[in-house]
N, C-alpha and C positions, 0 to 999 in steps of 0.2 A: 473439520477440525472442531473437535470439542472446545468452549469457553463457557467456563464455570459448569452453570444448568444447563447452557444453550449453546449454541454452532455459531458454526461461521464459513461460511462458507468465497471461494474466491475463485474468478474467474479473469483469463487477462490473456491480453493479444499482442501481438509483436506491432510496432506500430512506424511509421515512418519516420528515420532519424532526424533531427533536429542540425541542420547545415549553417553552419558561422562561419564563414569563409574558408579556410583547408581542414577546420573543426568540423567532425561528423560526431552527434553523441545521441546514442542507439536510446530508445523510447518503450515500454510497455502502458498499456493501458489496461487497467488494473480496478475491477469494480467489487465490491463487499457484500454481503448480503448476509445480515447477521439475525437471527432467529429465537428469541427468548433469552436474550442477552439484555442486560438492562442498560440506559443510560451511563450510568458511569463505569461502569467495567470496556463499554465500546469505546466509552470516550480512554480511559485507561490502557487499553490495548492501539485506538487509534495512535493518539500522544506518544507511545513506545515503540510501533510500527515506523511514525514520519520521524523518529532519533536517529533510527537505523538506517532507512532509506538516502538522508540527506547525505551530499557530496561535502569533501575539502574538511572544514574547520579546523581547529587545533589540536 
């Protein structure tokens, strides 16, 4: 994936669900590897990446 100048690149695994008593909630493990991408753009892409991923809210 192109960002800005630089990449970004992502790798992720299926990972063992998380068990709360009859709650099963399904897991990836999910790691970044970003490439001439500079500090605030990763952080600007991280910060809008963890908006989207989060559960529930209003």
């Amino acid at each position: 994936m192109r960002l800005g100048d630089g990449a970004l690149g992502l790798k992720w695994q299926v990972a063992a669900p998380r068990v709360i008593g009859l709650v099963s909630l399904p897991r990836l493990l999910v790691s970044f590897r970003f490439a001439g991408v500079d500090e605030t753009t990763r952080h600007a892409f991280m910060t809008r990446f963890d908006l989207y991923m989060q559960r529930g809210g209003g």
